[in-house]
C-alpha positions in Angstrom: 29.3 15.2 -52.5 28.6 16.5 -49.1 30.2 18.7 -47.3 30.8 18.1 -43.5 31.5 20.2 -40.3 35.4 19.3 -39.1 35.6 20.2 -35.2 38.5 19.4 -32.8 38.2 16.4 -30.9 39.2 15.9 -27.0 39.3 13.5 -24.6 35.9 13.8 -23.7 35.5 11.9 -27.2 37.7 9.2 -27.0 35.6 6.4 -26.4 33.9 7.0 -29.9 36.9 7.5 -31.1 38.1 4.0 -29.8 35.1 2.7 -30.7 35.5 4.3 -34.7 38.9 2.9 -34.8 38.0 -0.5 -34.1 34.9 -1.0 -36.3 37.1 0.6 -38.6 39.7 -1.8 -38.1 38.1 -4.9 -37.8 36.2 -4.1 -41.3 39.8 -2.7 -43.3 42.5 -4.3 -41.1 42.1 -8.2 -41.6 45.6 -8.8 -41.3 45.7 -8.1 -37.8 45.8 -11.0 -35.4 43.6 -10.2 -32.5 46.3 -9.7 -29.7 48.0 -7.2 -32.0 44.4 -5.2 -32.4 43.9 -5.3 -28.8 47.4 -4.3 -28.1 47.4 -1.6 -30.5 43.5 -0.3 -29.2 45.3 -0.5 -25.7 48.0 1.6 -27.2 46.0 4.0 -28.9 44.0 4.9 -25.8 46.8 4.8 -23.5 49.7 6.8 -25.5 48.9 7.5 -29.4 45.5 9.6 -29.1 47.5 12.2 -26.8 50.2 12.2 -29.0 48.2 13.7 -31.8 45.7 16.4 -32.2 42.3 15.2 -33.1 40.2 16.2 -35.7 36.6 14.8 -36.0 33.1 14.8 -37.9 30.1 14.0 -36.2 26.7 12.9 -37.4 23.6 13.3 -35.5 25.9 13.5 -32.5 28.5 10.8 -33.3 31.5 10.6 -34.6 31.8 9.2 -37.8 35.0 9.4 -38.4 38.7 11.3 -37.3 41.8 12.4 -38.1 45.2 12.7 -35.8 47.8 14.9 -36.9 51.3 15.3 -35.9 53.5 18.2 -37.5 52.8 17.9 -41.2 52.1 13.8 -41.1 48.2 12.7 -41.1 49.1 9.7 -38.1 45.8 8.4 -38.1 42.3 8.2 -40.2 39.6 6.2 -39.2 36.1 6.2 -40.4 33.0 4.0 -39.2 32.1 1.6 -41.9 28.5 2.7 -41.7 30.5 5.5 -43.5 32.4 4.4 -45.8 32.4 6.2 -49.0 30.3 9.2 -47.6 32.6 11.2 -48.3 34.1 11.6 -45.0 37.8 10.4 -45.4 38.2 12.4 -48.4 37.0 15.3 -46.2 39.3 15.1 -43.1 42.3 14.4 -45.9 41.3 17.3 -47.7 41.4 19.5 -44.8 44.8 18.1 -43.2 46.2 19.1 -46.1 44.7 22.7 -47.2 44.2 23.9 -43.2 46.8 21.7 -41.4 49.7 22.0 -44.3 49.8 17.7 -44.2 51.6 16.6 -46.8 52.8 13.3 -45.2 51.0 10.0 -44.4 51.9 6.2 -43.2 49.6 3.1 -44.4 49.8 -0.5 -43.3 51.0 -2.1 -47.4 48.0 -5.2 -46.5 45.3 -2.2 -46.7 44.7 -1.4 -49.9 42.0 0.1 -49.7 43.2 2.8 -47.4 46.2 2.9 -50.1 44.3 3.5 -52.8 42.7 6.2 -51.1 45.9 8.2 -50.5 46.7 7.8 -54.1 43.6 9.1 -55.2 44.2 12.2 -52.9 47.2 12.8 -54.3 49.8 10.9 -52.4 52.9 9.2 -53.8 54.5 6.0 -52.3 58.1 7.3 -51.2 59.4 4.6 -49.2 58.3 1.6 -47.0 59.3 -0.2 -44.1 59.5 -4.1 -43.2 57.9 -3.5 -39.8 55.3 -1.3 -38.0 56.3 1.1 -35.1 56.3 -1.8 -32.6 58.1 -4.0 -35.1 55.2 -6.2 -35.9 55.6 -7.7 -39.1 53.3 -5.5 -40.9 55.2 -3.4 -43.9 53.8 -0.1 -43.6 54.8 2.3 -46.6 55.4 6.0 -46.4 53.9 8.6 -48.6 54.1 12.3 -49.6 52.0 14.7 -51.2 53.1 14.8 -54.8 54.2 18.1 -55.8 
């Protein structure tokens, strides 16, 4: 497995970031419609990436993926797909939850991959909701670190 280099992220980064989330989402996320990707990239840019603090890992110069955190809840994770199962999800998890004391995490129910994922880490399904944030009608379901 390899081990990776986790640095803080700023805004000076956040158009590889944007860029990340969307490949990310358009590969993980099918059950978006495109006005609800475009509203939520619009939001993510605008409000969410400020509301979090960023976490990324970079190869040869480029992110490859990040992490937002917010209090002990991992908001967002994100990976290229050019990365997928490198190792660098379980990586940014991993360190949310030994450095950052994470032990909480939101997923959209129609990703099951990224739901699979959190079990594997270690995460329980503790609850779920009918709607997103913005009341879209995407269930997302809630998760803690099982002790």
């Amino acid at each position: 497995m390899n081990t990776y280099n986790i640095e803080p992220a700023s805004e000076n980064d956040y158009d590889q970031i944007i860029n990340v989330w969307e490949a990310s989402v358009r590969a993980t996320h099918e059950f978006l419609s495109e006005s609800d990707l475009l509203l939520y990239k619009e939001l993510l840019l605008t409000q969410y990436l400020a509301m979090v603090k960023l976490y990324c890992i970079k190869t040869d110069g480029q992110i490859a993926a990040f992490a937002g955190i917010a209090g002990n809840s991992i908001e967002m994770l994100f990976a290229h797909p050019s990365h997928f199962g490198k190792g660098v999800g379980r990586s940014l998890t991993e360190f949310a939850i030994r450095e950052l004391e994470c032990s909480a995490v939101d997923v959209n129910e129609q990703n099951r991959r990224a739901l699979l994922f959190y079990i594997k880490m270690g995460f329980d399904v503790t609850g779920r909701s009918e709607t997103d944030g913005l009341g879209k009608p995407y269930p997302i379901l809630h998760l803690q670190l099982a002790t």
